[in-house]
N, C-alpha and C positions, 0 to 999 in steps of 0.2 A: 359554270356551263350555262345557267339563266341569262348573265348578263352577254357570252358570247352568242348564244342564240340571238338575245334580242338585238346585237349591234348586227349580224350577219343579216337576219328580220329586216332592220332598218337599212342595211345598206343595198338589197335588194327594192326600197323602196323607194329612193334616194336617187332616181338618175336624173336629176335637173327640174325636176315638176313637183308642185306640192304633192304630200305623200297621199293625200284625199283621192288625186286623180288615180293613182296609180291603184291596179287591182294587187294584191296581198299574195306572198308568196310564202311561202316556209308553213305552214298550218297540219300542224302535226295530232297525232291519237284522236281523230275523231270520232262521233260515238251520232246518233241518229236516233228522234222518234217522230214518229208523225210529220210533222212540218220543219221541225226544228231539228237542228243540227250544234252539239257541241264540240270545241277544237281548243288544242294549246297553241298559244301565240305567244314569243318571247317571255314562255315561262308562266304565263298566265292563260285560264280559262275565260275564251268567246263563245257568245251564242250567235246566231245568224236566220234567217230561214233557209227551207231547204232551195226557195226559188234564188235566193243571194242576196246579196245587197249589202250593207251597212253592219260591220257586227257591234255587237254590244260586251263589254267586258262584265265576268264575272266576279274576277278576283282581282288582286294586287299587291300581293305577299311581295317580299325577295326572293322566296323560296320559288321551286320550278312546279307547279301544276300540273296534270297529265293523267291519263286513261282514265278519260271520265267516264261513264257507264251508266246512260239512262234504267233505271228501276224499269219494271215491265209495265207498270203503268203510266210511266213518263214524268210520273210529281217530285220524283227523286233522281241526283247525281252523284253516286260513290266516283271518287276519286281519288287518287294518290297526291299526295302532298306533303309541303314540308314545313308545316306553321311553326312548330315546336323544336324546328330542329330534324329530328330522326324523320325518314321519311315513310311515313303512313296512310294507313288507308282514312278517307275522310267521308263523310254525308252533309249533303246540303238539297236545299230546296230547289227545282227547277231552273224556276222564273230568277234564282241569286238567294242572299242570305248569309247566316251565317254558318260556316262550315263547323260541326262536330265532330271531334274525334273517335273510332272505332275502335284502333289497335294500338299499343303500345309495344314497341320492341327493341332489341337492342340495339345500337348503332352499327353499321358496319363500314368500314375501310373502305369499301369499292361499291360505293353506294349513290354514283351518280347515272344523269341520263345520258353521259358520253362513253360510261362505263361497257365493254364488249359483252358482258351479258345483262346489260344494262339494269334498272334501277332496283332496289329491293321493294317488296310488298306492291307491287302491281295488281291494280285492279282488273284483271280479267271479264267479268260480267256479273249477273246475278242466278240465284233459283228461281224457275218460274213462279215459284210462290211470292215474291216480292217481300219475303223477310229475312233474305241470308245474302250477301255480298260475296263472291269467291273471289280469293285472290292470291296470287301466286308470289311467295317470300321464302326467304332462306334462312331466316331465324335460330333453324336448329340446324342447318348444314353448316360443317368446314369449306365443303367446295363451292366454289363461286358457281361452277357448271351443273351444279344439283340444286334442285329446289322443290319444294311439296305445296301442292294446292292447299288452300283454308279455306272455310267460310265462316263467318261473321256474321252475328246479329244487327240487324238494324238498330236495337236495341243497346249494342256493343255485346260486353262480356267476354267471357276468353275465347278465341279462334277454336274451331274444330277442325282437323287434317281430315281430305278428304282421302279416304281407304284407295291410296295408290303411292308407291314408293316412292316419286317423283315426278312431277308436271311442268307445263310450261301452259301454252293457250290452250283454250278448253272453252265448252260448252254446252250447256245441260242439252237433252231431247225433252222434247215440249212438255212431258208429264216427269220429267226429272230421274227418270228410272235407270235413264243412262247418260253418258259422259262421254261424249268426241275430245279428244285431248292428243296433244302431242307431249312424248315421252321428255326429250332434249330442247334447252328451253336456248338458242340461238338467233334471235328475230334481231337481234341487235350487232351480227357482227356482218361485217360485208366481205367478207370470201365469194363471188360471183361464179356461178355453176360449179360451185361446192357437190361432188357426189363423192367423198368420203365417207368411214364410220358414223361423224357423226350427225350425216343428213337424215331431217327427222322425219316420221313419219306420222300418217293420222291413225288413232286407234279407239276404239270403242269399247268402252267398259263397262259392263251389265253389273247393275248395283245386287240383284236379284241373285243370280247364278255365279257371282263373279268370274267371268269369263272375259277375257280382253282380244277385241279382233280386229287385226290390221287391216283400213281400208281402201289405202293408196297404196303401199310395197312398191313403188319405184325406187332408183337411185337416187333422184331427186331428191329437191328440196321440198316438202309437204306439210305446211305450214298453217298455224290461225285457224282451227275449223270455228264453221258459226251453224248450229242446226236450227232448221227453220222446216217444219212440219215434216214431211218424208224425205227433206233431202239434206245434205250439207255440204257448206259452200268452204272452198279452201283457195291459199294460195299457196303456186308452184310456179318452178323454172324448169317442165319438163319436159317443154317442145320447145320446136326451132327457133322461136322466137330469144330464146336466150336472157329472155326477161320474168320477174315472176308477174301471174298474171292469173282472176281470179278463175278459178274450175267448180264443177259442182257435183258430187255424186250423189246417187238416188239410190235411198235405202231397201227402196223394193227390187228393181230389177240388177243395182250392182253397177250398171254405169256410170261412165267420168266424161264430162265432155266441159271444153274451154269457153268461157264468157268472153272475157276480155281480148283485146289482142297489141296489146300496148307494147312497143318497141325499143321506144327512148329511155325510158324509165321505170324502175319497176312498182309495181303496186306495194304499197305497206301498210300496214298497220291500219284493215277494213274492221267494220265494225257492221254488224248485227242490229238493225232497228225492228219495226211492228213490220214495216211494207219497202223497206229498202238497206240497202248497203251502204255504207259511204266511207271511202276511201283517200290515202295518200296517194296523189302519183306525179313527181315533179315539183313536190312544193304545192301542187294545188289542191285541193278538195272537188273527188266524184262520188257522182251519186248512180249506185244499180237499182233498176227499179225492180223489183222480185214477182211482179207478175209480168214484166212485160220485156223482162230481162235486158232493158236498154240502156246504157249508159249517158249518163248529162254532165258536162262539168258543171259547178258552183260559184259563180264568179263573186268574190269576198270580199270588200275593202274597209280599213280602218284606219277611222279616225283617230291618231294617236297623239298626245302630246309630244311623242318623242324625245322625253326625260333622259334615255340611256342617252341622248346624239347629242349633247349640252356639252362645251369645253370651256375653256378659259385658262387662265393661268393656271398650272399644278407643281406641286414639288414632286419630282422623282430623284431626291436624294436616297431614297430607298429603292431603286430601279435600278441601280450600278449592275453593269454588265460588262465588262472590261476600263485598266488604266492604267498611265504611264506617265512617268517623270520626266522632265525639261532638261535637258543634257546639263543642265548648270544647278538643279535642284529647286529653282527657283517657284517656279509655279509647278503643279501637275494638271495630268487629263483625264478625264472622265468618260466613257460613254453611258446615257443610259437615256432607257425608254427609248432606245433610236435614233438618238443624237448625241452631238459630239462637244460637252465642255473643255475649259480651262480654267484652272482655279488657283489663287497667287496661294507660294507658303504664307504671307503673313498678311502684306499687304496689296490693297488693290483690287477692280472689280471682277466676281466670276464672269467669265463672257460664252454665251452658246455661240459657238462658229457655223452650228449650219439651222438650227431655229427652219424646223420643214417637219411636221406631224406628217404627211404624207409621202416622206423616204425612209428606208432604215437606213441608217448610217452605225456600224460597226468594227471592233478589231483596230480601234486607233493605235498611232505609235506616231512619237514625236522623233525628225529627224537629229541625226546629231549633232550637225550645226546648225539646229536651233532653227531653223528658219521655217519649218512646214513643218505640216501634221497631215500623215497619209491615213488615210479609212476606206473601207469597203462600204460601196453603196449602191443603192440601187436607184436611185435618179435615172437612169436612162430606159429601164425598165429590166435590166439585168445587171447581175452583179460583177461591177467595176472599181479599180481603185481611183481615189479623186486626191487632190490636195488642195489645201489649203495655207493660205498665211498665218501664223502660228498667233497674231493680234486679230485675228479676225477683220482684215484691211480690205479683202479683194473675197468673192466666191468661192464656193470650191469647186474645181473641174476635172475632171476624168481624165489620166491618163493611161489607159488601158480601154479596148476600143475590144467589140466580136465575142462578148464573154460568151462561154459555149456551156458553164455549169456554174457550180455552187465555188465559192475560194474562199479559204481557209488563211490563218493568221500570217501578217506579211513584217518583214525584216527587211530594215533600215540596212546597206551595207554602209561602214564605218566613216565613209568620206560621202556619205547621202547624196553621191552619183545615178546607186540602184535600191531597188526594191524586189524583194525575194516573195513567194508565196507559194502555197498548194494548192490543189485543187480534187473536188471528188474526181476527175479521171482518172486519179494519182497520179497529178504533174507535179514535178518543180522547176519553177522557172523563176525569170528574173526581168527585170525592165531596166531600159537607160532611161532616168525622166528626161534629160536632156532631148534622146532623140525619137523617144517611143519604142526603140526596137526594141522587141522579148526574145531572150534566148531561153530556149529549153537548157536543164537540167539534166532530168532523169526523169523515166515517167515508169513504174513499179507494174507488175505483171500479176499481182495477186490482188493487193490493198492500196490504203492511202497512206502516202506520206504525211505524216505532222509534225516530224522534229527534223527542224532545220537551222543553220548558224554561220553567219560570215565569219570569216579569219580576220584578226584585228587589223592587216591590211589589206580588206577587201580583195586578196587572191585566189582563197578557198575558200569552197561551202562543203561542210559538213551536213548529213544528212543520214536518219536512218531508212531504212527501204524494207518491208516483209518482203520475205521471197519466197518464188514458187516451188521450193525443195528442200527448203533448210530455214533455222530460225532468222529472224530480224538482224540483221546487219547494219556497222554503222560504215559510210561510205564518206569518201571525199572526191569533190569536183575541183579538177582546177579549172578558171576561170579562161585563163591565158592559153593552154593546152587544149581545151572543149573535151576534157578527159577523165573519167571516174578511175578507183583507186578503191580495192577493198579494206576497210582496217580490223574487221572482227571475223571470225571463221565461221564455219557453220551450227557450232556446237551449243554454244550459248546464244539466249536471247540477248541484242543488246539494243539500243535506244538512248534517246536524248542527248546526242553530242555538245559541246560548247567546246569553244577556243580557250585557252588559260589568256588571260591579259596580257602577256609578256610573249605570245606565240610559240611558246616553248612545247605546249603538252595540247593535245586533246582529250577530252574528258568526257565520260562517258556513264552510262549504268548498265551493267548487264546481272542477270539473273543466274549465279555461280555456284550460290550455297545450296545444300541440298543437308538440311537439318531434322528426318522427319518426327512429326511429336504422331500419338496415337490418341485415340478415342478410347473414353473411359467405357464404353457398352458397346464399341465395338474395331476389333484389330485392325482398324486401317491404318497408311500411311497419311500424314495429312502434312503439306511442304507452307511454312509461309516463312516472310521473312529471307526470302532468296535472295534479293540484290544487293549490292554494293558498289559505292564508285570508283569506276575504274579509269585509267590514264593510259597514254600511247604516247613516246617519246618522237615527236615526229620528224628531227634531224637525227641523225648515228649517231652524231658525236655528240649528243646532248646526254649527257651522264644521269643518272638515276638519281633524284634527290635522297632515295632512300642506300645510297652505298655506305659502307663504314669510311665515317669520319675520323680524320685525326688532324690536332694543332701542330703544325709547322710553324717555324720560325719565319719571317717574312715571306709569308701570303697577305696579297693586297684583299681589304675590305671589300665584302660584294658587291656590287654597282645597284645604284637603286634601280630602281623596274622602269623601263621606259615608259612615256606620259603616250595616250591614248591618239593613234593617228602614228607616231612615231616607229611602229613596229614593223620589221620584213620575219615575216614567217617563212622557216627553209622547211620543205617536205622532200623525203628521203624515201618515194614510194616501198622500195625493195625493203620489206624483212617487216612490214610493218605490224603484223600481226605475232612478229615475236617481241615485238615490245611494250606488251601490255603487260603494265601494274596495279595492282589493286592500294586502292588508298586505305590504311590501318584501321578501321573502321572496324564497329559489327555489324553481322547481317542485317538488313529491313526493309524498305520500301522507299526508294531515293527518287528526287524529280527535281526538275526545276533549277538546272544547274547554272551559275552565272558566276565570271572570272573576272577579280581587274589583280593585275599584275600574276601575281604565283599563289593567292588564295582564291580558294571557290568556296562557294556562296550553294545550299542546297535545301529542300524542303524535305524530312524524314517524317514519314508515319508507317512505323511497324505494329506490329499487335500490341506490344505493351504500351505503344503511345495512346496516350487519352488525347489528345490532338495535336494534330501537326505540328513539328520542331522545325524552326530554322537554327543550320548548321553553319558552323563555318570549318573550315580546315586550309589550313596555311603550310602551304610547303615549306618554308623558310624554317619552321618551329618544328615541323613535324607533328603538332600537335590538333587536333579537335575541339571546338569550342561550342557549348549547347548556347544560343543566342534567347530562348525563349519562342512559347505559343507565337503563330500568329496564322494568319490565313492567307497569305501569302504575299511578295512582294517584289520590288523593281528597281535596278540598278541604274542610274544617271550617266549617261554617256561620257562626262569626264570622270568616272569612278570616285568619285565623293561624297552622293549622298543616295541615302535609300529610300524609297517609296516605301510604308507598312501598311499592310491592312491586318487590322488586329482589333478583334473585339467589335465589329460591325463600326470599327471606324478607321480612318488615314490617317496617317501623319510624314512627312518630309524628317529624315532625319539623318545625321553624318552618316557615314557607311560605319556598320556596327562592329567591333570587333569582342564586343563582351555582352551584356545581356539589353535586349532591348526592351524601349520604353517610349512612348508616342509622343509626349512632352507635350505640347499644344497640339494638339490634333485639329485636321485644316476643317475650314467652317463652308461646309454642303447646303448651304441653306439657299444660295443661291443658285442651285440648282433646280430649275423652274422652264416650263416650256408652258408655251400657247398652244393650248391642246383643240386640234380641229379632229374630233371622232371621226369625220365621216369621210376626211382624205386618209386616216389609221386606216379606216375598213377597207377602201380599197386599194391602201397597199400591202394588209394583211392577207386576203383575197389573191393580190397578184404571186404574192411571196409564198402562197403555202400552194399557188398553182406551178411554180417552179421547181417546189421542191419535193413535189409527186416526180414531176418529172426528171430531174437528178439525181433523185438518192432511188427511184423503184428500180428492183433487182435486175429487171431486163431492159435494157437502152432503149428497146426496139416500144418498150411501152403497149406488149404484146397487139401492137398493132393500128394501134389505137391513132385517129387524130388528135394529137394533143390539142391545138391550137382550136377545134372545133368545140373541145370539149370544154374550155376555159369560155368561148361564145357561150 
């Protein structure tokens, strides 16, 4: 989370001018005394004055830096830190130094600053007495959404809880006698005019009487109090403005009136000085002034080496993200970090075909005949599929033009005419590369489509669909007809279709078994283990492989399986859901099914498996065969050899019929890009601006201008 801070830091700072010119943006948990002003910047503590200018860095761990907290008399900063690893509360000298450790505690799993209740051992502020640090950790809590105040010695020593069940921001009254605090500790999550259960409130706890009294009681969000002589300052989202923005009640006569009136963006994470406030709002640094209640920005700038924005050559053989094998076996494909390799089985050079840090290129798949390699990308500023020459001879170019959302993994059909895909609106469609044209599929009324599959002569698509009444179906399109075709009923869940190689069967997994085991401490039923692959005879007269056999006297030998390209697939729409068979198998968890001739090819992980089995089962034998671990893999468009990933490595090998084994595993080394950071950032930037707006629940983007809001 430091180093993506600081690359978003930098690429904010980054539009074509030295980054000296430019004033400083992202300047997070600031803290205020007197003149000066302390802030986190790409994970490290600045100092600044309060009038602006030039900051100065404090620290320069790896670790993330953050709520620093000037002492009351300004000579000291407790802060949270990560020097050691576990993130803790720290003391250091003003003017810099060296940080001392205060707390010591135990590591926790969701212990970062991206984290929705964000980090553990926050430093909150101090006691007026300038010898105890308060600060807010979860230490002794299971739940992440609980937490209890401490304070600390300057001194260190064991934390003392401060006598309240549970806290978040707090702050003593000026002789320490009492406690403004919020109960529910949420400053970290962005649900925007939140007025549920658990919108917090500010409350007052007399150390004397112990007596606790609420002082804000709206719906609202009542957030961060800071007391400062008779009154205390909060923030809230609880007028029209729909933004939080800071408020101040007065402990003598009981009223609440607004400070601020900030509309764009909301104020966060304010902080408590001698004679002012100083605030987030927008990435920038304001200052309240407490007698004259006026607000001033801070204009920041920093001189950085900009060490994170350094590239050069990198290996991302360890960045694999998708890959696929060369219809002949011969070389395979790689995507990673964003771009698109090719790598020989044995000999010859790896070659990056699109070598671009500022696209993501994804979801590759080599054509059948060898000639291109289709990928999703976003080069145009949306995502498109592009191809290219499988030698990396010519560019690569988009053919698919008006993308309107996110698409999902695309299918070669078997004569590398079309190209199949999905998308988050839950389409299936297909393209002619030939002429551009896309025809529609199917497009689903509930969910999204992901399992899709030409028929070996690109006639049929196979396709599962959720529906909006009944479980998951598997469906077939004919191509010729522009016509769907149900093949599973409503009863079962079914999913992942594939064609058998020989176009005889469609193959399938649906969810049948119903096996229940019970809980040893307590009567329930509990189902795993449901699926098995199942099959659908898809001409009439294609007979059962599993009927009773007998030897007759002159029966001609079987015909071998026809070679790949050479298949007419007959479909027989009428009956087709009485002629599902389950293949002899036990129950488990099937995926990933892949057919050449009349054996399929599948991935099994059930409960008893310690990890993932590749299957095979051969209708010819009738028999199941365990192939061995692997993590998954890829059949070669003429069905003779297989792509494995096994053991965080590849290897190119025949297609397996008995147990497998990687033999020379292919050599990654040459998987290398010219890393330019700062075109990554702003295509990380554009990409995760797209994907607010495709995958959030409501299209309408409740309203929202997207395109304003990416400005």
């Amino acid at each position: 989370m430091r180093t993506l801070v600081g690359l978003a830091a930098a690429l904010l700072l980054l539009a074509g001018r030295p980054p000296a010119a430019e004033e400083a943006r992202l300047l997070r948990f600031p803290t205020i005394h007197g003149d000066t002003i302390v802030f986190t910047y790409a994970g490290n503590l600045y100092t600044v004055p309060v009038a602006g200018g030039t900051a100065r860095r404090l620290t320069s761990h790896d670790g993330y830096e953050m709520f620093a907290r000037f002492s009351p008399d300004g000579k000291q900063i407790a802060f949270t830190g990560q020097y050691d690893g576990n993130t803790e509360v720290y003391l250091m000298p003003a003017e810099g130094g060296v940080p001392r450790r205060l707390t010591w505690t135990a590591t926790l799993k969701r212990d970062e600053v991206s984290d929705r209740m964000g980090p553990n051992n926050i430093v909150i502020g101090w006691k007026n007495d300038g010898k105890h640090v308060l600060f807010r950790s979860r230490m002794r809590s299971f739940n992440d959404f609980i937490g209890q105040l401490y304070l600390v010695g300057t001194d260190g020593g064991l934390p003392e809880q401060v006598e309240l069940p549970r806290g978040g921001f707090a702050s003593f009254s000026p002789d320490d006698t009492k406690l403004a605090y919020n109960r529910v500790f949420r400053e970290f999550r962005t649900w925007k005019r939140y007025r549920g259960g658990m919108a917090d409130d500010v409350w007052v706890y007399d150390f004397k009487t112990k007596k606790t009294e609420n002082i804000t009681s709206s719906a609202a969000q009542d957030i961060i109090p800071m007391w400062h002589e008779d009154q205390i300052y909060f923030l809230s989202d609880r007028d029209d403005l729909k933004r939080m923005n800071l408020y101040v009640y007065d402990t003598e006569d009981k009223t609440t009136k607004r400070l601020t009136d900030f509309k764009d963006f909301d104020v966060k994470f304010p902080s408590l000085g001698d004679r002012a406030i100083v605030f987030e709002n927008g990435g920038w640094l304001y200052v309240l002034d407490l007698a004259t209640q006026k607000v001033r920005k801070v204009k920041v700038f920093i001189n950085d080496d900009m060490n994170t924005g350094r590239g050069g050559l990198r290996d991302v053989s360890k960045n694999v993200t998708g890959y696929d094998v060369a219809p002949d076996g011969k070389r395979a494909l790689f995507c990673a970090r964003g771009e698109v390799f090719t790598v020989p089985a044995q000999h010859g050079p790896t070659r990056n075909l699109t070598s671009s840090s500022g696209i993501h290129e994804r979801n590759a798949k080599w054509s059948p005949d060898g000639k291109w390699i289709a990928f999703i990308s976003d080069a145009t500023g949306e995502d498109e599929i592009h191809l290219v020459p499988q030698d990396g001879g010519d560019a690569a170019k988009p053919i698919t033009e008006g993308a309107d959302t996110y698409k999902y993994d695309i299918v070669w059909s078997p004569d590398s005419k079309k190209i199949l895909w999905g998308d988050k609106k839950d389409r299936v469609q297909y393209i002619d590369v030939a002429t551009k044209q896309v025809t529609p599929v199917v497009q689903a009324k509930r969910g999204e489509i992901h399992d899709y599959a030409w028929s070996p002569d690109g006639k049929w698509v196979a396709y599962s669909r959720p529906e909006a009444d009944s479980m998951q179906k598997v469906w077939l399109y004919s191509v010729d007809q522009k016509k769907n075709y149900e093949v599973t009923d409503d009863w079962y869940q079914a999913a992942q279709p594939c064609f058998s190689g020989d176009g005889k069967y469609l193959f399938f997994v649906s969810q049948r078994d119903f096996n229940p085991t019970y809980g040893e401490t307590e009567f329930n039923h509990v189902y795993q283990d449901m699926a098995k692959v199942f099959f659908v005879t898809l001409a009439k007269e294609t007979r059962s492989p599993f009927e009773p056999k007998s030897d007759e006297v002159g029966e001609k030998p079987a015909a071998a399986p026809p070679a790949p390209g050479q298949v007419t697939v007959k479909v027989d729409t009428g009956g087709l859901k009485d002629r599902v068979l389950a293949l002899p198998i036990g129950p488990s968890n099937y995926g990933r099914l892949r057919s050449v001739g009349n054996a399929v090819w599948y991935l099994r992980h059930g409960s008893k498996d310690g990890a993932t089995q590749l299957q095979l089962f051969d209708l010819a034998t009738q028999k199941e065969t365990g192939l061995g671990a692997v993590n998954g893999y890829e059949i070669s468009a003429d069905g003779k050899k297989m792509l494995v990933s096994k053991d965080n490595q590849y290897g190119i090998i025949d297609l397996p019929r008995g147990p497998v084994g990687l033999g020379e595993p292919l050599k990654l080394a040459g998987l290398e890009v010219n890393l330019d950071r700062q075109a990554e950032w702003r295509q990380i930037f554009a990409e995760c601006w797209r994907q607010e707006r495709d995958f959030f629940y409501d299209p309408n983007l409740h309203g929202v201008d997207w395109k304003a809001v990416r400005k």
